[in-house]
C-alpha positions in Angstrom: -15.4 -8.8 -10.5 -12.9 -8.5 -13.4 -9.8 -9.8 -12.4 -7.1 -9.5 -14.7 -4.3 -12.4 -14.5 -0.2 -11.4 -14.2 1.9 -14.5 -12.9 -0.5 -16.0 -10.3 -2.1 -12.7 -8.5 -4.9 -11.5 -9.6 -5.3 -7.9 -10.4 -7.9 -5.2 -10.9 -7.8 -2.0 -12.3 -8.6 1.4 -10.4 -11.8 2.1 -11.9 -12.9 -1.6 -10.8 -11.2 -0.8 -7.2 -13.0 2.1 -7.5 -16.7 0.7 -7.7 -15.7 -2.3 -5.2 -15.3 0.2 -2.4 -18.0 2.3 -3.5 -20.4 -0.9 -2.9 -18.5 -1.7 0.1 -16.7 -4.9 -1.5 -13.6 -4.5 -0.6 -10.9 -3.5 2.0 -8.3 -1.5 1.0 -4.6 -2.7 2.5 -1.6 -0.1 0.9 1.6 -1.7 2.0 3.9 1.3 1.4 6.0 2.8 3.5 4.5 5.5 6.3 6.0 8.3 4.7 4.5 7.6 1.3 1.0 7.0 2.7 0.8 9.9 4.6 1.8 12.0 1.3 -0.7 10.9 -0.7 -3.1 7.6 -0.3 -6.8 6.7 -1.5 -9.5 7.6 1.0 -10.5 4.3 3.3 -6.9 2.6 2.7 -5.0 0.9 6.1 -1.4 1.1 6.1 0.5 -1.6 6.7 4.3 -1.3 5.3 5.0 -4.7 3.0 7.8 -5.4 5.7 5.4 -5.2 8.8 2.5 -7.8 7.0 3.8 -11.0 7.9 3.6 -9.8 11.9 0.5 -7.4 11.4 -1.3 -10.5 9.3 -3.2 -11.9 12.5 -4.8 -8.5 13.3 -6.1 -8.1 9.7 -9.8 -8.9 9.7 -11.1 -11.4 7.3 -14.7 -10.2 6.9 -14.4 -9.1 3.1 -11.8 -9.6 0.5 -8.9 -7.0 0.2 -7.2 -4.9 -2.6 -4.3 -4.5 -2.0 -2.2 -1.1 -3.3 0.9 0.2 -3.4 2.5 3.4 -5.1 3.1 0.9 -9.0 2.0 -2.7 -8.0 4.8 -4.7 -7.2 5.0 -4.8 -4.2 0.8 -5.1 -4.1 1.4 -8.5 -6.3 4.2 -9.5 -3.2 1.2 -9.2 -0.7 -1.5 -10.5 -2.5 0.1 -13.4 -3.3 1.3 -13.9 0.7 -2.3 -12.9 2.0 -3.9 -15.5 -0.8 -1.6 -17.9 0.7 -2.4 -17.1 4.0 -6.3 -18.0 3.6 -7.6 -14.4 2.8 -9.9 -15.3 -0.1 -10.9 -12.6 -3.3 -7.9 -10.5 -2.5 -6.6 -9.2 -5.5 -3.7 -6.1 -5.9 -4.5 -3.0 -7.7 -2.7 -2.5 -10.9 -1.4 1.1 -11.7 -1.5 1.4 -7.4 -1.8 4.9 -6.1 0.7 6.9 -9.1 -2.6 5.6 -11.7 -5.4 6.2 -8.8 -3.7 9.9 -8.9 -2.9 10.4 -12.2 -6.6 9.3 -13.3 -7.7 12.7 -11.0 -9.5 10.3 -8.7 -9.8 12.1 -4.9 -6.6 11.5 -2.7 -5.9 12.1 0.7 -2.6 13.7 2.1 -1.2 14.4 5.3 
């Protein structure tokens, strides 16, 4: 995995989240708000809101490592550096988030 280093979260790019949940790697966590999920979100990502994960954390499984995503990345490093802290090995946030996901014409999922 190529992990790129900003402060102390690690961070991927959206080709490398890309082929991690293509091999089945990876959960995909977006922590934006509902509304901006259901506008637009990568296929496969679970929505929990950045202000909802510190209740929600118990329910999250722990089978695989997560990516974590957001609409630019900060608020993916906030998480990523909570969940590493919380035990969740490998999870890393996804630099770019869903604007460079989009903007790269990868497919997208609206409600």
């Amino acid at each position: 995995m190529s992990i790129l280093h900003r402060d102390a979260s690690p961070e991927i790019d959206v080709a490398e989240l890309e082929r991690l949940m293509a091999s089945g790697e990876v959960r995909l966590l977006d922590v934006r708000e509902p509304w901006e999920f259901q506008r637009v979100r990568v296929p496969g990502a679970v929505n929990i809101p950045l202000g909802q994960l510190v209740s929600q954390t118990p329910n999250l499984l722990r089978d695989k490592p997560y990516a974590v995503i957001c609409q630019s990345g900060q608020r993916s490093l906030s998480a990523t550096e909570y969940l590493l802290g919380c035990g969740f090995e490998g999870t890393v946030s996804v630099k770019g988030g869903t604007g460079q996901w989009t903007i790269t014409g990868r497919p997208v999922e609206r409600s």
